[in-house]
N, C-alpha and C positions, 0 to 999 in steps of 0.2 A: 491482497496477495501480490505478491512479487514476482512478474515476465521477466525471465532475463536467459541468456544466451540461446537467445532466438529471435529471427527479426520480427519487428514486433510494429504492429500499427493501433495507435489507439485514437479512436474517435470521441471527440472532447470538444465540446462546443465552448465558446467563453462565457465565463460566471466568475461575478464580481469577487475579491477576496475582500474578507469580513477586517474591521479594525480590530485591536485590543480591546480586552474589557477586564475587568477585574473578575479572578476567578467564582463562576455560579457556587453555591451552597449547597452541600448533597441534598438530592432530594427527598423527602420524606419518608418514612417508610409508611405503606400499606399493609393490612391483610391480605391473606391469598387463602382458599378455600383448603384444607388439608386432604391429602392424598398422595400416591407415592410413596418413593422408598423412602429411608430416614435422611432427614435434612432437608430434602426436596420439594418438602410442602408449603416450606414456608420461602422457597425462593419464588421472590415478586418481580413477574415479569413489567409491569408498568414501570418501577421502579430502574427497570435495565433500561427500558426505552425513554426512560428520561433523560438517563447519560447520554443516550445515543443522538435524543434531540440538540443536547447540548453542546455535543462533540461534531454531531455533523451541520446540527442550524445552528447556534451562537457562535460557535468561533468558524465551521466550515472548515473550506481546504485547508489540511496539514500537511505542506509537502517539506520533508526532511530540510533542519536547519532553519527554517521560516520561522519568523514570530509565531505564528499562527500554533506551530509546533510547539514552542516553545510555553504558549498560554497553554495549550492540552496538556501538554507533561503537568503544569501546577495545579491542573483541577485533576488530575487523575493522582495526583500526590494528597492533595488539600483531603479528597476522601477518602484515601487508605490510611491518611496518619487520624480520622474522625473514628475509624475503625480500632483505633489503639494499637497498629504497627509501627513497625521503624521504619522511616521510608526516607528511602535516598534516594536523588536524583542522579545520576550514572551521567556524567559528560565529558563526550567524544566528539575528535575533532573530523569533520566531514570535508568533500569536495563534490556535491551534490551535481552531477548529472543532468536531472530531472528539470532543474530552474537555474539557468545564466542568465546573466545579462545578455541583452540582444539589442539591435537598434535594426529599425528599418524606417530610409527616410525617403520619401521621391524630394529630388530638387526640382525637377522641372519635368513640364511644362509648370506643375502647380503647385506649391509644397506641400506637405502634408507628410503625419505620422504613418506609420502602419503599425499595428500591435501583430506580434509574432514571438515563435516560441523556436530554440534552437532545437532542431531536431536531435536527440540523443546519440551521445559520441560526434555529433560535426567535432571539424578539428577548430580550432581559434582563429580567429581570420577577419578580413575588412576588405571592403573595395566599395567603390565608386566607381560606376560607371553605366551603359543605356545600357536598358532592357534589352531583349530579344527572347522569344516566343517559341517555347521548343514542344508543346505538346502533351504526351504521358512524360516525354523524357528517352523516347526510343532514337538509337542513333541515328534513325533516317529521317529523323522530325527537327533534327537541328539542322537552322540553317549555314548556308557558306557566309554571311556573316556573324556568326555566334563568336568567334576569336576575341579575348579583350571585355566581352560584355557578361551582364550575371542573364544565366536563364530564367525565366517562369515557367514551370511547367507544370503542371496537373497532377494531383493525386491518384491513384489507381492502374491500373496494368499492368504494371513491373512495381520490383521494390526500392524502395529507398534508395539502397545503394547502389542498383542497378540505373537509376536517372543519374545521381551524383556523378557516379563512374563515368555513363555515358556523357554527361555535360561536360566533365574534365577531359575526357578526347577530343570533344568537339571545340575544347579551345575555351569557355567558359572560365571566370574569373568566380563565380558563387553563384547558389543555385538556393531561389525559393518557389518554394513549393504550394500549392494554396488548394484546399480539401476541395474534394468532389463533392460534397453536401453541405447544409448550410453552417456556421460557426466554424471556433480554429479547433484543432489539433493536436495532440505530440505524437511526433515519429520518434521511430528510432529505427537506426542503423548501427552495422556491426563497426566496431572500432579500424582506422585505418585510413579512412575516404581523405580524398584528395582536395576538398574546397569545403568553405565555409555552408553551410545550408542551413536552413529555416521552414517553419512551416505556419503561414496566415490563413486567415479565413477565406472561404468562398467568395463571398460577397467581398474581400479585398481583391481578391486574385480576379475577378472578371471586371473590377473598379479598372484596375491594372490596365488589363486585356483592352476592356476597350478603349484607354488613354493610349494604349499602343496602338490602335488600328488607325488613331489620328495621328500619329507622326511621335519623334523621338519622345521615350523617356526616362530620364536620367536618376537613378538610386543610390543612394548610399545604405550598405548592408555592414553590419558589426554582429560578431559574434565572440564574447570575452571568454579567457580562459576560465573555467569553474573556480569558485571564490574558495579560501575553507571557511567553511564555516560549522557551529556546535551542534552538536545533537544530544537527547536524551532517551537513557532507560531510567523508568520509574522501576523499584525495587521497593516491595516488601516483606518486611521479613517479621514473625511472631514477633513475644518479647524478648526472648529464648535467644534470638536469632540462627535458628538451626534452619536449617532450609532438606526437607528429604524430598519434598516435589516441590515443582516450579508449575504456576497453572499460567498461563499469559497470553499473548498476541499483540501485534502493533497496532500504534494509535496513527500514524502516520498517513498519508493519504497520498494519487500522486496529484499534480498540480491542477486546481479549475474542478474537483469533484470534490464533492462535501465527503464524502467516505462513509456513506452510513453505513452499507453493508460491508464495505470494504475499509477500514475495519474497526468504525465504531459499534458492530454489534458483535466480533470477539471481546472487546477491550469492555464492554459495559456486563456483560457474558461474567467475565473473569473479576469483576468492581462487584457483584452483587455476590458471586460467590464468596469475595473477600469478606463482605460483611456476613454471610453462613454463619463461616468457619473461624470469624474471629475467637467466640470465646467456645469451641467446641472440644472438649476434653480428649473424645474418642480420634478426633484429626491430628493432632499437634503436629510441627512443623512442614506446613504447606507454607509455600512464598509466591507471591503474584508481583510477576514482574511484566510489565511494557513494556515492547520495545521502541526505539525510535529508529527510522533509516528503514526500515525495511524495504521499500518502496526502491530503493538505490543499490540494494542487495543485499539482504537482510543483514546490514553491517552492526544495526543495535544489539541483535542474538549473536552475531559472532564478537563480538566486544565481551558482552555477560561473560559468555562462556570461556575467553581467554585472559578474565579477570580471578578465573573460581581457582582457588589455590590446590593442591593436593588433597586433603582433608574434606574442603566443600565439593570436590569432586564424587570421592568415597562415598560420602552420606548423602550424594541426590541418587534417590531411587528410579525417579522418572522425569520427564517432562512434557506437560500436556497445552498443545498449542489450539487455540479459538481463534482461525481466522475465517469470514465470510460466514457467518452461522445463523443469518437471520433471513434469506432469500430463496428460493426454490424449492424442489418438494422432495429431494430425495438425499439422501448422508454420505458423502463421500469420507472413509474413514483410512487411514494412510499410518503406517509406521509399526514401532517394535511389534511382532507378531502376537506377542501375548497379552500385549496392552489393545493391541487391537480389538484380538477376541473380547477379550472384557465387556468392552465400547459396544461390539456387535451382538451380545447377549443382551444387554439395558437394550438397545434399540429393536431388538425382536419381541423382548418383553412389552416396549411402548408401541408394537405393531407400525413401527416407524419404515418408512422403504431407506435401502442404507445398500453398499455395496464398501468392501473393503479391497484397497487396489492400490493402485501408483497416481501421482499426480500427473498428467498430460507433461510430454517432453517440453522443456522452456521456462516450466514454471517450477516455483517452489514457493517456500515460506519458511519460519523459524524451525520448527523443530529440527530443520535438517542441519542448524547451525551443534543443535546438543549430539544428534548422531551421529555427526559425523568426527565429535569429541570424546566415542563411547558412550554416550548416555542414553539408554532408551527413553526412546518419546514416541507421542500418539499425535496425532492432527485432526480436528474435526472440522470439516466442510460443507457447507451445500448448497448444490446444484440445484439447477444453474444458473444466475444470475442475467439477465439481459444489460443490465444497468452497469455492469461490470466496467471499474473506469471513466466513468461518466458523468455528465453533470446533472445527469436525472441519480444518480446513486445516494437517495434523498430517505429522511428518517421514513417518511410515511410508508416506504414500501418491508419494510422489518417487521417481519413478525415473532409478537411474544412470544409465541408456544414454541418458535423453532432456539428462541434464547433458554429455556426454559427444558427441550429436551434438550441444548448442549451443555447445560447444567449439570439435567440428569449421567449425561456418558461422561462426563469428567468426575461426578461423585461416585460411579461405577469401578473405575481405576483408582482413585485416591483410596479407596477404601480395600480395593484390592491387594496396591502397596502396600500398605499401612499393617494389612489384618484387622480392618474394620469386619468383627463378629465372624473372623474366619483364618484360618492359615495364610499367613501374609503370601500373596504371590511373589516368586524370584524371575524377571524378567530377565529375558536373554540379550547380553551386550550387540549394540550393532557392531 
């Protein structure tokens, strides 16, 4: 799920990114015990959590534009076209935020690397020059020689931009930042700031400190303007190619977190549905579509949606987004009011705890890319994740039955739409 216009701290230890590999082969299908409403019984949740090991342990972080990204689109293609759809890869050109080039180097006393991440929105920028030692970043912690030099200051107490800010009064040439606990980090800050900034690990930032408390030392700090580079939506569509609902969620992840629940268990959620509904007479044209970018702002759904011509607009009934669906214990259920209810009827029947509401201010995700294009959409979520953003956000903690009811609330709706064995419902435009 995608933070955005809100300052935003995310806690991210470092974890190794995985190499290429050639796309894995769907996995097998199992039996599943029969029960539930129709269709539902034979959705196999082992079989989601296989995608999910795939996408979040074989290839790991996908952060928008990255090879990494780029292998997950072709295994999340490889087994929608094994399903017998038309699937095309959607690609869009990006300027990823989330991963620039960065350099951080001490020249002296001793050289050496430092691995760091740009803090989100730093402006582009470089300098060489000593350190100096500012604290949280409060402007009574910078000293009278801070002028000319980059700060190091401390994660925590104020925010991002409020150190930046302060360091660029104080006279400060760039400002890195080094987490209050162990491993690195990504910040972000609101667009605008005055100096180049970065964000390294603990254990670099107090390497630092105490090479500072023995006499000068000297940095060189780079921060490159965002590259473009490609992204992809996977798109599938029947053989028909009609598209009256879109079931989907991002495969994308942001940098240094495998994404299991974030969001390889929408994206494997909506891969097992695909094979459902492949040859299901009574559904005919549902489309499952990926997105990519989200993570950057859900630029892969707002791409889809500013590709659907007049006509593909008319005929999408609805659109039903799986993001974060396999962590916590209760449904966050968000969107068109009557697709809502839907969603909130199937989860009263599974005696599931669920609440239908808004997303926390800051945050969103895809659907909002379709309603805000007239298109009713639903969003299934759940609460609450600890792992959120992190490099613990690992397959093991995803559980089957919570892929398994978001199955169930998306075949509630689809069948809703459709007039599966009932008066099609007409959901009200956003």
């Amino acid at each position: 799920m995608r933070r955005w216009a809100a300052l935003l701290l995310l806690a991210l230890a470092l974890t190794a990114c995985r190499g290429s590999a050639a796309p894995a082969s769907p996995p097998p299908a199992q039996e599943t015990p029969a029960g539930g409403s129709a269709g539902v019984a034979t959705f196999d949740p082992a079989r989601a959590l296989e995608h999910v090991r795939h996408l979040a342990g074989d290839i790991g972080p996908r952060p928008a534009g990255s090879p990494a990204e780029e292998q997950a689109a072709r295994y999340i293609a490889q087994v929608l076209d094994s399903y017998g759809y038309r699937v095309e890869q959607q690609s869009f050109a990006i300027r990823p935020t989330l991963t620039r080039d960065v350099e951080v180097r001490v020249r002296s006393p001793l050289a050496r690397h430092v691995d760091a991440l740009a803090i989100v929105f730093s402006p582009p920028g470089q300098a060489e020059a000593e350190l100096v030692y500012g604290g949280q970043g409060r402007p009574e912690e910078f000293p009278a020689l801070t002028p000319g030099r980059i700060a190091l200051v401390q994660r925590g107490g104020i925010t991002f931009a409020e150190k930046v800010g302060n360091a660029f009064r104080a006279g400060a040439v760039g400002v890195i930042v080094y987490n209050d606990r162990p491993g690195l980090f990504l910040g972000q800050m609101p667009q605008g700031a005055a100096l180049p900034a970065v964000a390294i690990s603990q254990e670099d930032g107090q390497a630092l400190l105490q090479m500072l408390l023995q006499g000068p030392v000297r940095v060189f700090l780079r921060v490159a303007e965002p590259a473009i580079k490609t992204s992809y939506n996977v798109v599938a569509r029947p053989p028909d190619g009609t598209c009256r609902v879109v079931v989907g969620g991002h495969y994308d992840s942001v940098p240094m977190s495998p994404g299991a629940n974030d969001n390889a268990s929408g994206t494997a959620t909506a891969l097992e549905l695909a094979r459902l509904l492949a040859d299901d007479p009574q559904r005919g044209g549902v489309c499952f579509v990926l997105f990519g970018a989200e993570e950057e702002g859900l630029l892969g759904s707002r791409e889809f949606v500013a590709r659907l011509n007049p006509e593909e607009r008319a005929r999408l009934l609805a659109m039903i987004n799986l993001d974060m669906v396999g962590v916590g214990d209760r449904w966050l259920i968000v969107g068109t009011r009557e697709l809502a209810q839907e969603a909130a009827r199937q989860a009263e029947a599974l005696g599931a705890a669920y609440q239908v509401g808004e997303l926390p201010r800051g945050f969103s995700s895809d659907h909002a890319s379709f309603m805000e294009a007239g298109i009713p959409a639903v969003f299934f979520h759940r609460q609450d994740d600890p792992r959120y953003h992190s490099p613990e956000d690992r397959a093991q903690y995803v559980d089957g039955t919570a892929l398994a009811q978001a199955a169930r609330f998306s075949l509630a709706v689809i069948d809703a739409v459709l007039g599966v064995g009932r008066p099609a419902l007409v959901p009200s435009v956003p």
